[in-house]
C-alpha positions as CSV (number, residue, x, y, z in Angstrom):
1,X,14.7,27.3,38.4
2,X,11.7,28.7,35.7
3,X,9.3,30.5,37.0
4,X,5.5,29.5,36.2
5,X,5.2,32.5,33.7
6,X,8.3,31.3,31.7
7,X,7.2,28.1,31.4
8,X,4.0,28.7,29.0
9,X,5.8,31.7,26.9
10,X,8.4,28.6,26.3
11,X,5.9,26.3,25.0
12,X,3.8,28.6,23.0
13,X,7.3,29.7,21.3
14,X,7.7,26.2,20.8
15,X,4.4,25.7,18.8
16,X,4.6,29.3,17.4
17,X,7.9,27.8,15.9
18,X,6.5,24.2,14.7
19,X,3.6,26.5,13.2
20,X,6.1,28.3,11.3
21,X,8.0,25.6,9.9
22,X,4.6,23.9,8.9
23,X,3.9,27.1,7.0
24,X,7.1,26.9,5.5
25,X,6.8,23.0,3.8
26,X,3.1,24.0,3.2
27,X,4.6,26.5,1.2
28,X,7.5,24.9,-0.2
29,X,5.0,21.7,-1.0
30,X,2.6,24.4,-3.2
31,X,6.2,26.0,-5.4
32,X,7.2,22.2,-6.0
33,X,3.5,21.6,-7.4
34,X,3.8,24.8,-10.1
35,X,7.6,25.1,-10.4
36,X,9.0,21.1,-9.4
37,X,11.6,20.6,-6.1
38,X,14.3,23.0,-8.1
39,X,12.3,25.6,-7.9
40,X,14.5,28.6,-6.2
41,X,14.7,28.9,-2.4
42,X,14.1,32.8,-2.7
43,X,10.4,32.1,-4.1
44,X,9.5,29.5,-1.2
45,X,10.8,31.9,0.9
46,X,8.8,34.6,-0.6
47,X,5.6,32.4,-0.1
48,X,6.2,31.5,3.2
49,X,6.5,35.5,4.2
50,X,9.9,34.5,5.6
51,X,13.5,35.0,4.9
52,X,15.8,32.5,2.5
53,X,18.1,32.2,5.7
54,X,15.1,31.1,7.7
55,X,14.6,28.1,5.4
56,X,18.4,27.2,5.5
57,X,18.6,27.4,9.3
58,X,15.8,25.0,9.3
59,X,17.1,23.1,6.1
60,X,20.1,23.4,5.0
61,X,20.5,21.3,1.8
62,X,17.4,21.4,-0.7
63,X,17.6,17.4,0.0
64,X,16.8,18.0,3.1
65,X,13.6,20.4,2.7
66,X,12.5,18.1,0.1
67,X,12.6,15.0,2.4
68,X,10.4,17.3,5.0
69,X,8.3,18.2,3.3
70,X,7.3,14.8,2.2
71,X,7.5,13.8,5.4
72,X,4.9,16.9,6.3
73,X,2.6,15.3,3.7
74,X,2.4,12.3,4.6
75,X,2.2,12.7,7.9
76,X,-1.0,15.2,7.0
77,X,-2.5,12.8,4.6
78,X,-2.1,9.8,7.7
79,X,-4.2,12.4,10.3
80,X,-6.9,12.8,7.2
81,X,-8.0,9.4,7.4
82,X,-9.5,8.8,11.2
83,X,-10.6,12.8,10.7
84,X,-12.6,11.7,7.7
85,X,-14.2,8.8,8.9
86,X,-15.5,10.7,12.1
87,X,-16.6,13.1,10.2
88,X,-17.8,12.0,6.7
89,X,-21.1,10.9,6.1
90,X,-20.5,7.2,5.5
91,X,-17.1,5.1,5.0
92,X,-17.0,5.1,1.5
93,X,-17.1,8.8,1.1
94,X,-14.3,9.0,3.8
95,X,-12.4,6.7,1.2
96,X,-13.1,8.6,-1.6
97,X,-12.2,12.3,0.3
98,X,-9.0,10.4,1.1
99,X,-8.2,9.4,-2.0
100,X,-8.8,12.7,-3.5
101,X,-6.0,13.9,-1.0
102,X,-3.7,11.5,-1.8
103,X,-3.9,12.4,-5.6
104,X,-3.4,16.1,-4.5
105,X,0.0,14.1,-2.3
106,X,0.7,12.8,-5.5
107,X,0.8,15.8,-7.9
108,X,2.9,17.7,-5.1
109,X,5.7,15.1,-6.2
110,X,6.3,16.9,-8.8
111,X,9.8,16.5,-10.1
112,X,10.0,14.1,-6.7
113,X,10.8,11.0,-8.2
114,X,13.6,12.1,-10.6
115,X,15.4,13.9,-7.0
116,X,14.4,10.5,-5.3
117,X,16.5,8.0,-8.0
118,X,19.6,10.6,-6.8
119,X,22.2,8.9,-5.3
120,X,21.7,11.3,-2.2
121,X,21.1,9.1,1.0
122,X,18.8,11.8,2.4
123,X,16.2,10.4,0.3
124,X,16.9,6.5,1.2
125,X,13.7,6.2,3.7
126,X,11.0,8.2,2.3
127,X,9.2,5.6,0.0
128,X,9.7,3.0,3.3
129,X,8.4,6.0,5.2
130,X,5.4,6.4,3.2
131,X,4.6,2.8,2.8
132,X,4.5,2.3,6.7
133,X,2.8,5.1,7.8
134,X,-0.5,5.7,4.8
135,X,-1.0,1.8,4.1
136,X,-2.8,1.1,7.1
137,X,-4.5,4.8,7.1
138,X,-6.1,3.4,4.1
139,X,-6.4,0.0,4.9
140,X,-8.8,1.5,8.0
141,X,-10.6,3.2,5.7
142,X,-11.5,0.7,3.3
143,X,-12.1,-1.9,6.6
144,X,-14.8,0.7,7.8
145,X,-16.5,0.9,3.8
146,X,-16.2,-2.8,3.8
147,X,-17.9,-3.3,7.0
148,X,-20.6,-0.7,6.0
149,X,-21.3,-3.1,3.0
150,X,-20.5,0.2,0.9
151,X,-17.1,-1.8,-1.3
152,X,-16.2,-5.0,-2.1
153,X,-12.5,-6.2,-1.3
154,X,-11.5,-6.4,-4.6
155,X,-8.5,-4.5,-3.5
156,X,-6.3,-3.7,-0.7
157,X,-4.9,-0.6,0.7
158,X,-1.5,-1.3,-1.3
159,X,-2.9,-2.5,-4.2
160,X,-5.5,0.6,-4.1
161,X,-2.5,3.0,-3.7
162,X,-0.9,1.5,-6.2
163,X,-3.5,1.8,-8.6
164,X,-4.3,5.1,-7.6
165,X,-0.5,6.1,-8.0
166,X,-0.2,4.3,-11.8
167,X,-3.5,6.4,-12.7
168,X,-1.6,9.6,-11.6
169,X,1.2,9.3,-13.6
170,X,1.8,11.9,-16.6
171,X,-1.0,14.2,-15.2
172,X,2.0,16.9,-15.2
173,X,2.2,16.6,-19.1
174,X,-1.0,15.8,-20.5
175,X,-3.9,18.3,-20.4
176,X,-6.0,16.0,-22.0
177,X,-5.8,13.5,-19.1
178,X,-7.8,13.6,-16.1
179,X,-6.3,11.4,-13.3
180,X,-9.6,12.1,-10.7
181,X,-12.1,10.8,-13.4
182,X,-9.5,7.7,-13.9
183,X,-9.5,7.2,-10.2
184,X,-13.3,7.7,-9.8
185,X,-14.3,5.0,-12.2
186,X,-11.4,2.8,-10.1
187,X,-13.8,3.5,-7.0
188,X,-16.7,2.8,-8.7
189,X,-15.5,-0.3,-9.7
190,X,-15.0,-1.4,-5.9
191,X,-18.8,-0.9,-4.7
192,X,-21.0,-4.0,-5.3
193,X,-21.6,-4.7,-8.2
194,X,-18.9,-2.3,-9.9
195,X,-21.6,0.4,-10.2
């Protein structure tokens, strides 16, 4: 049987470990945004502070740490939401601080959606994944603007993704285009009357 003084040094390995691999995807998420998701194991690694064997213990196909560290991000970007609108001056700006996170999520998929029309099944769930889990994030926090008389519903939180989403595209290749001014007169378009 454990003794009482095992038992914490267990559990704070535990989150010492979970704190690790967080720091790993958060560092495999920022290569994928400069180099895509083939960028080379050795320079996540590097970033991380931790060995390439560390990241294959943890994940050991690229297919895999790709799928995680969607999953991270998401799973981030779903805590934002109810953190913004407790501590964001009104809704609306909660919505709009979201939405500027979820463009950052977006441009993070760098090179995603090429690795995601792969045949590998690792990748099968992810866009279900996402779907489930940041739709009603943002479905609560256009409720709340709508509620504060600070939107219209013009749109709903799919629709609004989507939107958002189609304004992102081709950020990666065009200097010239700026997806966050494209999304802000989007937003500006939902408040009453569209100003």
């Amino acid at each position: 049987m454990p003794s009482a003084e095992t038992v914490p040094t267990r559990g704070r390995r535990r989150a010492d470990a979970e704190r690790n691999i967080a720091a790993l995807l958060d560092a495999a998420a920022a290569e994928f945004v400069t180099a895509g998701v083939e960028v080379p194991v050795r320079d996540i690694a590097t970033r991380a502070g931790v060995g390439v064997a560390t990241i294959y213990r943890h994940f050991p196909t690229r297919a895999d740490l790709v799928v995680a560290v969607y999953q991270h991000q998401i799973e981030s970007l779903a805590q934002d939401g109810p953190a913004l609108l407790g501590s964001t001056g009104s809704p609306a700006a909660a919505l709009a601080a979201w939405v500027d996170r979820f463009i950052d999520f977006l441009v993070t998929k760098h090179g995603l959606a090429a690795a995601l029309s792969s045949t590998d099944p690792a990748f099968e769930a992810l866009h279900a994944s996402f779907v489930s889990r940041l739709v009603p994030v943002c479905g609560e926090l256009l409720a709340a603007a709508r509620a504060a008389g600070e939107i219209t519903d013009a749109l709903g939180p799919y629709a609004l993704m989507r939107s958002v989403g189609n304004l992102c595209i081709g950020t990666e290749s065009d200097d010239r285009y700026d997806a966050r001014a494209a999304v802000a007169v989007l937003l500006a378009g939902l408040r009453p009357g569209g100003a």
